[in-house]
N, C-alpha and C positions, 0 to 999 in steps of 0.2 A: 451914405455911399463913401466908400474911400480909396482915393489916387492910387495905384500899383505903381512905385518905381522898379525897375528891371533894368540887369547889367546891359553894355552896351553886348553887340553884335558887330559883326564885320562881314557883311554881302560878299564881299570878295575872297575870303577864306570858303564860302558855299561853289563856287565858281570853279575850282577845282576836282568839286563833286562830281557836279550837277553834268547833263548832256546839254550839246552846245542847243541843242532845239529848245528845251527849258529855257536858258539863258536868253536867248532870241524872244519870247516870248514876253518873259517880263520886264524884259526892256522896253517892249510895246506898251502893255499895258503900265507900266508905271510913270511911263512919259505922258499917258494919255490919265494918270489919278494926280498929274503935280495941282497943287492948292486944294486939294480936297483933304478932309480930316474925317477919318474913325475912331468909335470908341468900342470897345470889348467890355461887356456886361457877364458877368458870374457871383457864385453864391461866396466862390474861398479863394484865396491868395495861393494856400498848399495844399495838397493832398489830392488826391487824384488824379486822373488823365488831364482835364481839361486846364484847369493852374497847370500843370506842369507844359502843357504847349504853348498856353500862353506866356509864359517867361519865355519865350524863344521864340515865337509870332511876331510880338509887340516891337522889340528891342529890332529882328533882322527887319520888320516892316521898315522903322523907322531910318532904317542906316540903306537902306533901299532908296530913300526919301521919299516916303511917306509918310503922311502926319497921322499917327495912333494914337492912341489913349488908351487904360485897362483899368477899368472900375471892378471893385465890389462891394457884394453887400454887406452891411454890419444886420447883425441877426441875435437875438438868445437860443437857449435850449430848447422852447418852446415852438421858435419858427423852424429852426433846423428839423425836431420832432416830426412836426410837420410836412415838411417839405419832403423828406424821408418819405414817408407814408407816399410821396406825391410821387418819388421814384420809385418805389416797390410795385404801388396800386397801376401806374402807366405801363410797365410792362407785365401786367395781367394777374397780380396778386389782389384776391380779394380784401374785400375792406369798403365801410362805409365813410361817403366823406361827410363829417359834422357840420353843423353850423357854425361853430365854437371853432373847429379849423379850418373852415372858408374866412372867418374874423381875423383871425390869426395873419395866416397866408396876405390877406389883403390889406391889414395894419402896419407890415413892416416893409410891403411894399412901398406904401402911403407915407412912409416914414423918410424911407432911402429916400425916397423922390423930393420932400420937400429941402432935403439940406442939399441939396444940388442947386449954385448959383446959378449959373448956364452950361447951356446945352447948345452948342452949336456946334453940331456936327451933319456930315453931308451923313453918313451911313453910322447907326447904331445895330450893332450885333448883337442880342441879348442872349444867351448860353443855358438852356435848359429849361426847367418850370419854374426854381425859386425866383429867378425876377421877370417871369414873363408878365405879370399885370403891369408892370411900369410904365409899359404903351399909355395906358389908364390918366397916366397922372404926370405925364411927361409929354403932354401930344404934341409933339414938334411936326405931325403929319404934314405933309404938305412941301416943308424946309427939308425933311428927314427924311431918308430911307429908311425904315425899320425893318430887320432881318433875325427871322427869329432859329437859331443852329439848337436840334434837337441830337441830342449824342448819345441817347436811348432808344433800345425798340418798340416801338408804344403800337404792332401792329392788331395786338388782339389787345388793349387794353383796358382796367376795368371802366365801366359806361360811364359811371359816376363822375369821378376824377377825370377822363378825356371830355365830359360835356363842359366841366366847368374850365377847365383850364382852354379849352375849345374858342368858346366865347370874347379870350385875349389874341388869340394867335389867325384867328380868322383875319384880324385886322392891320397884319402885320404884310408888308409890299413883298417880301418874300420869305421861304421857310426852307432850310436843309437840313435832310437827316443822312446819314450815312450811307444808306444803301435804300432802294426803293421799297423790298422787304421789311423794312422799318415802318412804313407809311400803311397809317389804317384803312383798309379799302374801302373806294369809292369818296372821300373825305374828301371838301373842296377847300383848296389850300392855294392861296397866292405866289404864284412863281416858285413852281416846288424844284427845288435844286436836290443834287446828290453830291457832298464831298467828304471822302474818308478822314479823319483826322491823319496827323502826321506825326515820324519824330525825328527831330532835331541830331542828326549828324556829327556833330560838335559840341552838343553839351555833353558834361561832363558823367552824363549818362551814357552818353554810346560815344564818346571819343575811342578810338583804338586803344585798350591796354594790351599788352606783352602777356602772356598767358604766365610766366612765370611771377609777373609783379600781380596778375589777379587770385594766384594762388597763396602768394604773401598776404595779401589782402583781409579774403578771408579764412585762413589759419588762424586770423586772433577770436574771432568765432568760435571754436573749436571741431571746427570743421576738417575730417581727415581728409588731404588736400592728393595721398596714395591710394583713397578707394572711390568709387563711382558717388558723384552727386547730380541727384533730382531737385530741380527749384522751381519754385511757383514763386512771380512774385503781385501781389493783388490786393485789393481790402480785404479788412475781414469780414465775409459779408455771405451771406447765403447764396446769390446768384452767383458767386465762384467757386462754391463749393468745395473749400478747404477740407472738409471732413469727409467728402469722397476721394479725395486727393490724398489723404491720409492709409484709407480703405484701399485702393490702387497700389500704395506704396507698399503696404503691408502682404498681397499678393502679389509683388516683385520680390521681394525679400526671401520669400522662398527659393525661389528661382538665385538670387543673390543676395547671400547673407549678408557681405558687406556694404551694401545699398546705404548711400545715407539720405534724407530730407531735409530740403530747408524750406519754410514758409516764411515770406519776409514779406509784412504786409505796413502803409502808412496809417496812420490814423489821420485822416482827418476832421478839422472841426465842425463842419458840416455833415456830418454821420455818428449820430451819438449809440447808434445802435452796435458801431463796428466793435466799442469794448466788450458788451455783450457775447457776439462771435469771437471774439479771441481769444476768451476764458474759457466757450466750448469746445474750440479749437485744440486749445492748453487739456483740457479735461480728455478729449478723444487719443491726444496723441502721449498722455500719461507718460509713464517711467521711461518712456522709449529715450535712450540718449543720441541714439542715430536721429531721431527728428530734432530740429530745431526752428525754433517759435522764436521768429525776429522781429523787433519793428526799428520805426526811427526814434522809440525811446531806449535803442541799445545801441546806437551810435551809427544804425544804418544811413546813411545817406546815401545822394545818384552816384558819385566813386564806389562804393560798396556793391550798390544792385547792380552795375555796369561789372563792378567782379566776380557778383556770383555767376550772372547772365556767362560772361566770356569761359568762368574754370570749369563750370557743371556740363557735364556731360549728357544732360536733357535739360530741356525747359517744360514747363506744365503751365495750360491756361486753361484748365479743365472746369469753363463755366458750364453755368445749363443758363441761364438769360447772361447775353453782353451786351453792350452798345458799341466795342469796334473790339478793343481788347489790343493798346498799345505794347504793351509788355509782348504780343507774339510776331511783331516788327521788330520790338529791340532785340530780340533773342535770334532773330532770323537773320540782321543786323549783324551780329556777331559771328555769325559761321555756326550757331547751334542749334542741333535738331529740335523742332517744335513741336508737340505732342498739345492739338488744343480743343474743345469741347464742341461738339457741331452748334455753336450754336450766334448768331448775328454775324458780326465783320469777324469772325477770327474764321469763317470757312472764306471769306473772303482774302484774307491774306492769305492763308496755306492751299498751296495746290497739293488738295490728299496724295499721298506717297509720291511726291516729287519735291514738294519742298517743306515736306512736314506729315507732318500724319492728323487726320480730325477724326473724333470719336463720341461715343454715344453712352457709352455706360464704364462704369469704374473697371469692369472686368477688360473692357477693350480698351482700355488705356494701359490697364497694367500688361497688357498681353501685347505692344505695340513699344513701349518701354524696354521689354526682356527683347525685343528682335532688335533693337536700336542697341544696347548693350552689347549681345550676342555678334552684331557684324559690324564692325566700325566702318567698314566700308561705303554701307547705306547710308551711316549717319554721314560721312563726308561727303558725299556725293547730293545730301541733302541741303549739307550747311551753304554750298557754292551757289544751287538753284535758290536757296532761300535769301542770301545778300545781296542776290543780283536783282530779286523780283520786290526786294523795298527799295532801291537804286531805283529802281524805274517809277517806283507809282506813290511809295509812301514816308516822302522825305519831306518838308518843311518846304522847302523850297517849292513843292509842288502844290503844298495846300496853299500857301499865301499868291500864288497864279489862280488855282480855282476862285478864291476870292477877289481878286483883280478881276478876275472876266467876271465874274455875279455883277460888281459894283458898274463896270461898263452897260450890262443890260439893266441895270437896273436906268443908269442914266437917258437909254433912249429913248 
């Protein structure tokens, strides 16, 4: 396992945000966690939703005063391989699970676990499947809260991989996932919680930029900053479906020639399959020069996605499976129209044609696109309902209160 240091924060710059009800709230509950310690349990430091909340969790917990900690795992290609398979196959992709990667899975659980001095913490948060057997080998039951945060939809998932991963999570004092639709029915699960993820206000992700300095930004892109921009930003990964996103784009085009696309996706190390999709990615969207295929090995960083998010003139998060789909809060976050795939938390954040539009097939995305170009009116009118309805429910400062009240009941 190994220590995450994270920049400080400042509770008091959130204060500003935040509604005075919020405020009131976790001043309750943080006077009532003084002396108590958590730790945050994940697979990667960067790349995806979950690291990226946690650098902004950790850090405001702590200047809240509360005592945090944020672990991960050290892994090879082999467990990641793995573990992959354990996020494709739980939101309902077939696949058999081996014996050879039940070994796997449970070796480098077995691993993390022993180079861990102590463990004393009131509440362990363990963040998905790669380290949920650590219960196993870490039993601090008893001294420990153990909470296990699923950030996938695992409600139809395959039997296999939900039996065995089953068998760790059963034993866990309580379990959240996103939304209740997440949750495989009938399944009996200790203290089943529901909290959305969140995003951070003030990172350098959604800080406010000046639409003129976000156009500066990305022009070193080569992105024409005088005609319409479409942006997804996401893995590259089949269940966001880049390549329908492509397909959509290309049925706008008609309609507007000058259209352009950017797909700007992280890699993380914990996904070895995403270089896979980004070369089919590269291959589907061929000579086209209006598209462009970003990651953050072209110098994209959170200022970057924060400028394309603010200058483009639609967002896309045209999954077919999500687990909440951060990227359709930041984009809503910014004042711009959100265009996002029916599918998990992203019909949860978009109220269809109010503060965003949700869709089902590449053709009703592209045909929802051309009415958002066509009446800029809708899309303002869209972008004010959509900043104001992550103000209220999916800012940082409200997920770290959901957590505060969990840790309270769990104490009674």
């Amino acid at each position: 396992m190994e220590y995450v240091n994270t920049r400080n924060k400042s509770y008091q710059e959130y204060k500003e945000i935040i509604d005075k009800e919020t405020e009131i709230e976790l001043e309750h509950y943080i006077n009532k966690m003084k002396n108590k310690k958590a730790a945050m349990v994940n697979a990667t430091s960067f790349g995806g939703g979950v690291a990226e909340m946690l650098h902004s969790y950790v850090p405001l917990a702590k200047d809240m005063g509360l005592e945090m900690d944020w672990w991960t795992m050290k892994g090879s290609d082999e467990f990641y391989h793995v573990t992959k398979s354990f996020h494709n196959c739980l939101q309902g992709q077939e696949g058999r699970l081996t014996e050879e990667a039940k070994k796997i899975y449970l070796k480098y659980n077995s691993l993390n676990a022993e180079n861990i001095q102590e463990w004393n913490y009131d509440y362990v948060i363990i963040h998905d499947p790669q380290p949920a057997a650590l219960i196993d080998y870490l039993d601090t039951r008893g001294k420990t809260k153990w909470i296990w945060r699923c950030h996938i939809d695992t409600s139809l998932p395959n039997e296999e991989y939900w039996d065995f991963l089953y068998q760790y999570i059963k034993k866990y004092d309580a379990c959240i996932f996103t939304m209740r639709d997440f949750v495989k029915e009938d399944e009996n699960l200790n203290k089943l919680n529901f909290i959305t993820p969140s995003i951070d206000p003030l990172s350098s992700k959604n800080i406010p930029l000046k639409r003129e300095e976000a156009q500066m930004i990305i022009s070193r892109f080569g992105v024409d900053i005088n005609r319409p921009i479409i942006t997804q930003v996401s893995r590259f990964d089949p269940w966001k479906d880049p390549l329908g996103v492509i397909d959509a784009y290309r049925i706008i085009k008609k309609e507007f020639p000058s259209v352009q696309l950017v797909l700007i996706g992280s890699m993380a190390s914990d996904d070895p399959e995403g270089w896979d999709y980004l070369y089919r990615t590269l291959r589907r969207a061929g000579e086209d020069y209006d598209i462009k295929v970003i990651t953050n090995f072209n110098g994209v960083s959170h200022i970057e996605v924060n400028a394309f998010q603010t200058a483009s003139d639609i967002i896309l998060q045209k999954s077919i499976k999500e687990g909440f789909g951060l990227t359709v809060s930041e984009g809503l976050w910014k004042g711009t129209p959100v265009i996002g795939g029916n599918a998990g938390g992203i019909k949860y954040q978009i109220e269809d044609g109010i503060s965003g539009y949700v869709v089902n097939t590449v053709e009703e995305c592209a045909e929802r696109a051309i009415r958002l170009l066509r009446n800029p009116m809708i899309a303002e009118e869209m972008s004010e309902a959509g900043r104001e309805r992550v103000r209220k429910n999916f800012l940082i400062t409200t997920g770290i209160l959901n957590f505060l009240k969990l840790f309270d009941e769990l104490d009674d």
